[in-house]
PyMOL commands that place a pseudoatom at each C-alpha (Angstrom):
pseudoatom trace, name=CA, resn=UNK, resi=1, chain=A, elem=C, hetatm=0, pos=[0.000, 0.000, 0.000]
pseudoatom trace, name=CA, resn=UNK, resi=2, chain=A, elem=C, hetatm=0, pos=[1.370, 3.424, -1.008]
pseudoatom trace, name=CA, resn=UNK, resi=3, chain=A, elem=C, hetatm=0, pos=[1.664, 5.510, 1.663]
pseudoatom trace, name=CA, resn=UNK, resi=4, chain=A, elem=C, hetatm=0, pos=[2.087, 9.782, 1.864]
pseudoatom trace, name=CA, resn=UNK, resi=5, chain=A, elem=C, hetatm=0, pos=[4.161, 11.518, 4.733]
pseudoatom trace, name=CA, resn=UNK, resi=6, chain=A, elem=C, hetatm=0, pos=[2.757, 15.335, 5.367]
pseudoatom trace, name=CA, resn=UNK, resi=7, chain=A, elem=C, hetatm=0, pos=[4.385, 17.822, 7.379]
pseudoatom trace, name=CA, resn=UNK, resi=8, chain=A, elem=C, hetatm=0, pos=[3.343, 20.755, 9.021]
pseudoatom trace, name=CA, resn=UNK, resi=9, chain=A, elem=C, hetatm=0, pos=[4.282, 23.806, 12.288]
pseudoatom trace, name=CA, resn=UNK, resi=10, chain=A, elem=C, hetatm=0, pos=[2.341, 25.395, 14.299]
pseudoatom trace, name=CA, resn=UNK, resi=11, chain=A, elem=C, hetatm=0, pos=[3.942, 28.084, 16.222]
pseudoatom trace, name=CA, resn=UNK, resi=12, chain=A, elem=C, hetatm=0, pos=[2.037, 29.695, 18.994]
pseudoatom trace, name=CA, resn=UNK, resi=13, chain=A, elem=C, hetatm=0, pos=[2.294, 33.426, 18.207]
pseudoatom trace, name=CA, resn=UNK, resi=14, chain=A, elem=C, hetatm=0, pos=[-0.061, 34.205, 21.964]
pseudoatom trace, name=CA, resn=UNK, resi=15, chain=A, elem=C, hetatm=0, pos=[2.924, 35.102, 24.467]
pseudoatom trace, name=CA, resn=UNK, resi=16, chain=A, elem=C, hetatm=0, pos=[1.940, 38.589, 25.582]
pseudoatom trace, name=CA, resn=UNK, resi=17, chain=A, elem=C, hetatm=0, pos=[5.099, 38.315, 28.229]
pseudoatom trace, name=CA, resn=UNK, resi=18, chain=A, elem=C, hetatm=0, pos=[3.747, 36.359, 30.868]
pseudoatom trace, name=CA, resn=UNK, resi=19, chain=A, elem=C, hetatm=0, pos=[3.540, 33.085, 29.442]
pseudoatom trace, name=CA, resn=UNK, resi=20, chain=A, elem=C, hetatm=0, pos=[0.982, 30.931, 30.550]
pseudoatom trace, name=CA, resn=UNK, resi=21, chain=A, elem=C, hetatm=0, pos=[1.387, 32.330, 33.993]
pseudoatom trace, name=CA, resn=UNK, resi=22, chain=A, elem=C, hetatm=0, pos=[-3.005, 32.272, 34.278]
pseudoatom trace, name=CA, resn=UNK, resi=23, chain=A, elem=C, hetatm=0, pos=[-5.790, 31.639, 31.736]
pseudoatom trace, name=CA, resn=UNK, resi=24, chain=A, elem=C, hetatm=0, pos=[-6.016, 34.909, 30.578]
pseudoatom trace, name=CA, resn=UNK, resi=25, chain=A, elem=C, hetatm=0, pos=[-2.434, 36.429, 30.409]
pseudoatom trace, name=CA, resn=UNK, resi=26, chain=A, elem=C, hetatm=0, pos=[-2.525, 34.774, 27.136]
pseudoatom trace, name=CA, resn=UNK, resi=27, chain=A, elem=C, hetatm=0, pos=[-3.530, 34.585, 23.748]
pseudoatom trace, name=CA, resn=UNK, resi=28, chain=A, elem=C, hetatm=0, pos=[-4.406, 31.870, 21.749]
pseudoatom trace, name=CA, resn=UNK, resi=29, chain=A, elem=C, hetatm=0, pos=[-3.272, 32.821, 18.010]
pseudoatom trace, name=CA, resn=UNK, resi=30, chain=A, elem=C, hetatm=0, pos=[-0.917, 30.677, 15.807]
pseudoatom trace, name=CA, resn=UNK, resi=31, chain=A, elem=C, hetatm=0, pos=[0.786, 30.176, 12.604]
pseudoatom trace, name=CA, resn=UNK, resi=32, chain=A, elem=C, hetatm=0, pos=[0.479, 26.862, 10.682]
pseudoatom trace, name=CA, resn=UNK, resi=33, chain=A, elem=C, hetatm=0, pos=[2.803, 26.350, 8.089]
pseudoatom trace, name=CA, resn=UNK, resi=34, chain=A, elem=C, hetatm=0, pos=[3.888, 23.778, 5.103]
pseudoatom trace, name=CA, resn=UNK, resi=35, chain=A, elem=C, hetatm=0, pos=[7.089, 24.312, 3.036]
pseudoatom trace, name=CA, resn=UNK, resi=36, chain=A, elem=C, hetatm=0, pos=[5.727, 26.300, -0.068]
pseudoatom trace, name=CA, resn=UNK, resi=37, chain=A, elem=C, hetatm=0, pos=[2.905, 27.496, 0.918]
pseudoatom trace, name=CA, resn=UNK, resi=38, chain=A, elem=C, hetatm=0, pos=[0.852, 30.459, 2.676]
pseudoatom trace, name=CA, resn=UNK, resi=39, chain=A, elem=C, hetatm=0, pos=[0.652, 30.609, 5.932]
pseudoatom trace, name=CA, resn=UNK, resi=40, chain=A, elem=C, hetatm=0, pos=[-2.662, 29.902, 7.981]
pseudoatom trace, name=CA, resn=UNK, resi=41, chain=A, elem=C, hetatm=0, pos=[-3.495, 32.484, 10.883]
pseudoatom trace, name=CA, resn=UNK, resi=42, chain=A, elem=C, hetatm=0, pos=[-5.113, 30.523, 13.479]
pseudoatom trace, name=CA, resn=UNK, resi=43, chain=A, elem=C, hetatm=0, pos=[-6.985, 30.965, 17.137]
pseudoatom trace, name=CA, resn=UNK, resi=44, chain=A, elem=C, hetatm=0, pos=[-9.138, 29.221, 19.481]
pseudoatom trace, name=CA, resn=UNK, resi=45, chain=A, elem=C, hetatm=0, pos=[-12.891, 29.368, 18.576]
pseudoatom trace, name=CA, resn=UNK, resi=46, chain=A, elem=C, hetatm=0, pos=[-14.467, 32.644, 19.935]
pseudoatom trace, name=CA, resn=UNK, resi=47, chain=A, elem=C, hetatm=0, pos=[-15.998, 30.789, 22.523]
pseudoatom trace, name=CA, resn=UNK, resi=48, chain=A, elem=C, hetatm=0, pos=[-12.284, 29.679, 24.400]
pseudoatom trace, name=CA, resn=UNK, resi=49, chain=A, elem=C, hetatm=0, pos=[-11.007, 32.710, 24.138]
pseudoatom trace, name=CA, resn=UNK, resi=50, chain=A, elem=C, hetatm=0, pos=[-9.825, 32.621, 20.294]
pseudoatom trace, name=CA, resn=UNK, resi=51, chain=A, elem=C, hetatm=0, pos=[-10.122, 35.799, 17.246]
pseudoatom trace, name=CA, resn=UNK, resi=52, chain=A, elem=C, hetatm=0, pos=[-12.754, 35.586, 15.928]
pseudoatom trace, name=CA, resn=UNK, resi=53, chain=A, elem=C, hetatm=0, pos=[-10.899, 36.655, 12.520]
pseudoatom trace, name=CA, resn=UNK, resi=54, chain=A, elem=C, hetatm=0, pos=[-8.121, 33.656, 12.336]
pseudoatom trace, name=CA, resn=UNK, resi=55, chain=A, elem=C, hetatm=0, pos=[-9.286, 30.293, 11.801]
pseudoatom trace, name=CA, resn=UNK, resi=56, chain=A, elem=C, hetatm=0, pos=[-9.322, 27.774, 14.394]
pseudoatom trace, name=CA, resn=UNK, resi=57, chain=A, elem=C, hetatm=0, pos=[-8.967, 24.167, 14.370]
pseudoatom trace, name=CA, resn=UNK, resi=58, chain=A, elem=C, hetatm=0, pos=[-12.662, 23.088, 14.384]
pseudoatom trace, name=CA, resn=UNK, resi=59, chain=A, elem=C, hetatm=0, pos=[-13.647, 25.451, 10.706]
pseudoatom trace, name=CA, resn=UNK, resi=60, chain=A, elem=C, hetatm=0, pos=[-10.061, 23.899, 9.562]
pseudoatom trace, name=CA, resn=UNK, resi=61, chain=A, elem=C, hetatm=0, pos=[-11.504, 20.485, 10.376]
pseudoatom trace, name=CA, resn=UNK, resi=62, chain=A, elem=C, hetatm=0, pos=[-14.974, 21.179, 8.325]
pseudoatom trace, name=CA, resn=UNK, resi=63, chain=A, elem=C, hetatm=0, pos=[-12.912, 23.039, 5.581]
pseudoatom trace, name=CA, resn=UNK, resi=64, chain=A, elem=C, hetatm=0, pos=[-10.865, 19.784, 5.019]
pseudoatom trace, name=CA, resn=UNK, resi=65, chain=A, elem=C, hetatm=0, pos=[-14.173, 17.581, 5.003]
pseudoatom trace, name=CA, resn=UNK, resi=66, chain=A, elem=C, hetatm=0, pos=[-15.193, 19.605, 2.474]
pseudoatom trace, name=CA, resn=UNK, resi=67, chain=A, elem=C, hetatm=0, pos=[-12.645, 20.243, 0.108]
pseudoatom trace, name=CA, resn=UNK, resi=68, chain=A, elem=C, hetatm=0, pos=[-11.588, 16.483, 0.191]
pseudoatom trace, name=CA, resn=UNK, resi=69, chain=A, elem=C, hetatm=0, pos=[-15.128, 15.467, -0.907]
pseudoatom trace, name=CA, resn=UNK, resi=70, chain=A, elem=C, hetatm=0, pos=[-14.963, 18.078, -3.284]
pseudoatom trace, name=CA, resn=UNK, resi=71, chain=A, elem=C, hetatm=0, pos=[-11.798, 16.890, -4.990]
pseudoatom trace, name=CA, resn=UNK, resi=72, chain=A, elem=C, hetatm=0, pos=[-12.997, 13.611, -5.514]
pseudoatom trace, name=CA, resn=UNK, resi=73, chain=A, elem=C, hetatm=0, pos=[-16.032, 14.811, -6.627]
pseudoatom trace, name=CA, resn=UNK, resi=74, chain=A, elem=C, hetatm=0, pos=[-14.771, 16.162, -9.761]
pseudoatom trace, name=CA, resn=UNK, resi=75, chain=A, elem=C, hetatm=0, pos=[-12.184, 13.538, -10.416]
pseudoatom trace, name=CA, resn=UNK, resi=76, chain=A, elem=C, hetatm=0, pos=[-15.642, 11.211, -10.482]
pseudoatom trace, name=CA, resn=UNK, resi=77, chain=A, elem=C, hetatm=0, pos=[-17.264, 14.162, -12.934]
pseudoatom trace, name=CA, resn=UNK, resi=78, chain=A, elem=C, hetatm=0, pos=[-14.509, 14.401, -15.071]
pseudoatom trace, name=CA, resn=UNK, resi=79, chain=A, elem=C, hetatm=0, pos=[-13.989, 10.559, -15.255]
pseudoatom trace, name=CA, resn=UNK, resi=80, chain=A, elem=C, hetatm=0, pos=[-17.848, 9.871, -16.195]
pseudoatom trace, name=CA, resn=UNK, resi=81, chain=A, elem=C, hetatm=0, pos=[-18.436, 12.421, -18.605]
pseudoatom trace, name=CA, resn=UNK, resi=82, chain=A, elem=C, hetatm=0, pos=[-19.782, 15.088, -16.011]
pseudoatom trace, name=CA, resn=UNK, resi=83, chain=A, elem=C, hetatm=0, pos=[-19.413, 18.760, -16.728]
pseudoatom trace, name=CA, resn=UNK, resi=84, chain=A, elem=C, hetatm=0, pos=[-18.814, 20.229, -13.358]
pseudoatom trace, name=CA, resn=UNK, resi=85, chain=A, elem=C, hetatm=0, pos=[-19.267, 23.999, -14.463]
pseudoatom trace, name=CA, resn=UNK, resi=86, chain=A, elem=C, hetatm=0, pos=[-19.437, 25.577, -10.494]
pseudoatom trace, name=CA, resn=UNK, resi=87, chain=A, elem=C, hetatm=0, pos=[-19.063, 23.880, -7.361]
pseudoatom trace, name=CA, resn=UNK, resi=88, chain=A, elem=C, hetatm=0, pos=[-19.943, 25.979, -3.670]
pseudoatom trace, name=CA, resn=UNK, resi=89, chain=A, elem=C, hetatm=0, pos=[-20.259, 23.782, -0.699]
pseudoatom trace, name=CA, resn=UNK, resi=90, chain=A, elem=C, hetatm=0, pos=[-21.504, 25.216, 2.825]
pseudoatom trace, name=CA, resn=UNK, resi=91, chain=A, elem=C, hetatm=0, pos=[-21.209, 22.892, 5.223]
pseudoatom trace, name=CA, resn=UNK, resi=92, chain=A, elem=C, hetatm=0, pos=[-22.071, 22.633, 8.973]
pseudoatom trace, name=CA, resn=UNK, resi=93, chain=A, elem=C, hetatm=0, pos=[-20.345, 20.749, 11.649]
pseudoatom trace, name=CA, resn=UNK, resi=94, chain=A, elem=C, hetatm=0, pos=[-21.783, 20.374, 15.140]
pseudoatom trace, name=CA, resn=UNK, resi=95, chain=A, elem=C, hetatm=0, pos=[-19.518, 19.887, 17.935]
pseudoatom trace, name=CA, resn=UNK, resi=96, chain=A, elem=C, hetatm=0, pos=[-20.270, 19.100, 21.637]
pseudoatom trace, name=CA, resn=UNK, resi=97, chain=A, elem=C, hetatm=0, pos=[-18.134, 20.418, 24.491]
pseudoatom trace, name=CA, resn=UNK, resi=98, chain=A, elem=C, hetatm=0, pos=[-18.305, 17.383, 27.028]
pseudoatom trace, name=CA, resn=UNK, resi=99, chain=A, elem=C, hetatm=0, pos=[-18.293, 17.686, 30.532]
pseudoatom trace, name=CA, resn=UNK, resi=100, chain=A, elem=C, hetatm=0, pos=[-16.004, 17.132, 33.318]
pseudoatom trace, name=CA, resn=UNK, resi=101, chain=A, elem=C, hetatm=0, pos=[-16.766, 13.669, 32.814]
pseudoatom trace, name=CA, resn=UNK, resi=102, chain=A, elem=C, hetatm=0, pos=[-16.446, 13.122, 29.011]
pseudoatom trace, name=CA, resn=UNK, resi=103, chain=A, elem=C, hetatm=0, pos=[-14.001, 15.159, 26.727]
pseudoatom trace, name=CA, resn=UNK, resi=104, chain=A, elem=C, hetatm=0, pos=[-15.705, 17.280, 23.776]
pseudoatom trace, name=CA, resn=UNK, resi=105, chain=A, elem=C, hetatm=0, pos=[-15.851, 16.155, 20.081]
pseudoatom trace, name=CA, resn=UNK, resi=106, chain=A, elem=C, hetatm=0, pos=[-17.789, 16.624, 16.425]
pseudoatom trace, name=CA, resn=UNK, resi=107, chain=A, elem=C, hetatm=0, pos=[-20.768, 14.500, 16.667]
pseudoatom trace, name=CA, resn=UNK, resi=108, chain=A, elem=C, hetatm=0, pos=[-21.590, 15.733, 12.954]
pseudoatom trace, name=CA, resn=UNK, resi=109, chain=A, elem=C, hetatm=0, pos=[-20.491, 16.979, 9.532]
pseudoatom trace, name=CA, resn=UNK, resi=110, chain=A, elem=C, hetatm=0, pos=[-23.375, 17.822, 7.087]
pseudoatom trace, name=CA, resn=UNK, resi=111, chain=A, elem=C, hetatm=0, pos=[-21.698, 18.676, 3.423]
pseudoatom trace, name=CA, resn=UNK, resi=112, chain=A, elem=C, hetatm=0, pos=[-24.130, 20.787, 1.513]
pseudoatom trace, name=CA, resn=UNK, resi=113, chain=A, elem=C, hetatm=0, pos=[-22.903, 21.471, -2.202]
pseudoatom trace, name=CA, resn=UNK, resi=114, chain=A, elem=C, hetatm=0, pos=[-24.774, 22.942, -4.741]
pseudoatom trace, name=CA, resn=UNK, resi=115, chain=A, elem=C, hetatm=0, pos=[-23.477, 22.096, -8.109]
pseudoatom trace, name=CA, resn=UNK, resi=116, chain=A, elem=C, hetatm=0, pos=[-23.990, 23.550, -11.500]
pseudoatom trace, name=CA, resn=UNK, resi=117, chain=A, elem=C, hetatm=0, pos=[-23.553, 21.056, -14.472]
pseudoatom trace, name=CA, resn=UNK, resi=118, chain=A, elem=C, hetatm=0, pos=[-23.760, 21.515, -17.894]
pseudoatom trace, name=CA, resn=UNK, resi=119, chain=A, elem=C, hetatm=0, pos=[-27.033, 20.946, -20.211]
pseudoatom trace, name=CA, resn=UNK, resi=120, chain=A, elem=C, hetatm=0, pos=[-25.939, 17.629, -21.488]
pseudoatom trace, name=CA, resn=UNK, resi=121, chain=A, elem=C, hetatm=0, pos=[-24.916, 16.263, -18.663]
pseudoatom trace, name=CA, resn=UNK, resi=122, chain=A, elem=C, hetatm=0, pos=[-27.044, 13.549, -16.644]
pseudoatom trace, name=CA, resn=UNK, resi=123, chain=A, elem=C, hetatm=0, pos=[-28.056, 15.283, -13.235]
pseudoatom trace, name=CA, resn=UNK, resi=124, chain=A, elem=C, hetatm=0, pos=[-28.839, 11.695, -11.641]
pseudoatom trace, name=CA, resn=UNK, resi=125, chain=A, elem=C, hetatm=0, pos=[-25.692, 10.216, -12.612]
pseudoatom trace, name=CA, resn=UNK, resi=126, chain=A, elem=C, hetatm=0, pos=[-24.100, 14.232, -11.268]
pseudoatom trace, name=CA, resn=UNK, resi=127, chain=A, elem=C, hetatm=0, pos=[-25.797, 13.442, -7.918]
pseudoatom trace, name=CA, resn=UNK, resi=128, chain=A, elem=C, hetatm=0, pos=[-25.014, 9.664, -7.675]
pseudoatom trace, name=CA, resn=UNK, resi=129, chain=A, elem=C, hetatm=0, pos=[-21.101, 10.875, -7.665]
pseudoatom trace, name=CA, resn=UNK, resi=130, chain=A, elem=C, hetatm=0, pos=[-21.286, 12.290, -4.547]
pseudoatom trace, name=CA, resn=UNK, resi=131, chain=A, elem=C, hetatm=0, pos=[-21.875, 9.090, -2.784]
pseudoatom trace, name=CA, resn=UNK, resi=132, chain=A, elem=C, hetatm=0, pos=[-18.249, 7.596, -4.417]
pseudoatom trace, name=CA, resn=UNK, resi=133, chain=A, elem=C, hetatm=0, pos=[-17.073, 11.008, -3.760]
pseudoatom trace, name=CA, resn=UNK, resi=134, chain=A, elem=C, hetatm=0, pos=[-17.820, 10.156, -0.149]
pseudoatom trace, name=CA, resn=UNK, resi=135, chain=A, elem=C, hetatm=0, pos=[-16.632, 6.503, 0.405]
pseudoatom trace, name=CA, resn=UNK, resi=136, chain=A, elem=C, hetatm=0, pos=[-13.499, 7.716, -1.415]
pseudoatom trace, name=CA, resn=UNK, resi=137, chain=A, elem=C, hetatm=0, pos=[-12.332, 10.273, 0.952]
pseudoatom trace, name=CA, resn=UNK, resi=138, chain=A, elem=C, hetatm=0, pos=[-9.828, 9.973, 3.509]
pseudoatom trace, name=CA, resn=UNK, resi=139, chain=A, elem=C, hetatm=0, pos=[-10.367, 12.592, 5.682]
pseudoatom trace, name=CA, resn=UNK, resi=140, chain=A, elem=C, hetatm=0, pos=[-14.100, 11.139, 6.106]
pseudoatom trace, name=CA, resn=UNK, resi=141, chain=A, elem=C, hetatm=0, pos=[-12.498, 7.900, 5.890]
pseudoatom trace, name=CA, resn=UNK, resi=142, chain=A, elem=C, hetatm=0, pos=[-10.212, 8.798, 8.993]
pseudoatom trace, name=CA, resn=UNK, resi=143, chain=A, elem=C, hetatm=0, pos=[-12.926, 10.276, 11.090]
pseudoatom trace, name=CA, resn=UNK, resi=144, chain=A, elem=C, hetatm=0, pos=[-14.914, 8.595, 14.207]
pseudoatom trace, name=CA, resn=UNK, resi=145, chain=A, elem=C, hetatm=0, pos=[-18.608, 11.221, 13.856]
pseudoatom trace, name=CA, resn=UNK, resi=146, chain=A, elem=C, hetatm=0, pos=[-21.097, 10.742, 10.668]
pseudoatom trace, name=CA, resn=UNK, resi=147, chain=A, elem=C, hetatm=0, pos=[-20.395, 12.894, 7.450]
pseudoatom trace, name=CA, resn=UNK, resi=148, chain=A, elem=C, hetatm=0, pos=[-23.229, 13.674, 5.231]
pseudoatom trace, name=CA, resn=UNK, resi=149, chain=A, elem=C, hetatm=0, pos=[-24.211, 15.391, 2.217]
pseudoatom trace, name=CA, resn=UNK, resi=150, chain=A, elem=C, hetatm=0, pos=[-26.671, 16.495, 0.815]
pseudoatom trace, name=CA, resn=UNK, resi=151, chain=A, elem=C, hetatm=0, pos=[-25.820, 17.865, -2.634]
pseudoatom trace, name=CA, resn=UNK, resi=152, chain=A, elem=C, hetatm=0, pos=[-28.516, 19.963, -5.082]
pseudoatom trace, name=CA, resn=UNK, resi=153, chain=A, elem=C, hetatm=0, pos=[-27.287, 19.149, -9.012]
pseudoatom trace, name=CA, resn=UNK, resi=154, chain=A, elem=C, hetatm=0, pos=[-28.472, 21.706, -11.063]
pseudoatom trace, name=CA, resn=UNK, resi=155, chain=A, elem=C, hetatm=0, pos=[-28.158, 22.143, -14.857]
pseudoatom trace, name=CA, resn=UNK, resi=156, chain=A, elem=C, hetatm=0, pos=[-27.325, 24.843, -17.289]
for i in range(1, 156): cmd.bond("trace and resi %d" % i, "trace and resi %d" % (i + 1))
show_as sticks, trace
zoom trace
């Protein structure tokens, strides 16, 4: 089996002198960088103290959902004669927070692309994709909550 190394840093950027000398003598911002390529400004969600203008890990998380299952969805397009002529996915993710008992997690994804084919393409066989699109994804693939989509095909 093939397999792919990726690398990454994240470099807490937060220090505002004191360290981590109390919960709130700090901030929660980062970098996250690959070799060749931009640079991500990240936080904590809003709610833990994060900016609310940098991404943070959980909108990362539903941003890689998404773009993975959209990737695949046009390799499955192009490869059966689908015209894929706009793709815009807004998806949702719902996360609980625990309790002092049980850590937090995602309990849900929900994918919703709308996608516009061309005239002479089949908008059944367009919709049916999305299902391979799904099983073929390995950042769904690698995840323990339930990813689902519910994609609206529409034609030229």
């Amino acid at each position: 089996m093939k397999q792919h190394t990726y690398q990454t840093t994240v470099e807490w950027v937060g220090n505002l002198g004191r360290g981590t000398s109390s919960y709130t003598a700090y901030e929660r911002d980062f970098i996250a960088s690959a070799l060749n390529k931009p640079n991500i400004l990240g936080s904590a969600d809003p709610a833990f103290r994060g900016d609310k203008t940098r991404w943070n890990p959980e909108d990362m998380l539903l941003a890689c959902i998404s773009a993975c299952h959209k990737l695949w969805y046009l390799h499955f397009c192009a490869v059966n004669n689908i015209i894929v002529q706009e793709y815009r996915d807004e998806a949702i993710a719902i996360m609980d927070e625990g309790s002092s008992e049980q850590a937090g997690r995602f309990i849900s994804a929900t994918l919703k692309p709308r996608v516009r084919i061309s005239s002479e393409s089949d908008a059944v066989k367009a919709l049916a994709l999305h299902e391979n699109a799904h099983h073929a994804c390995f950042i769904a693939n690698s995840l323990n909550f339930l990813v689902k989509c519910e994609a609206i095909i529409e034609k030229d």
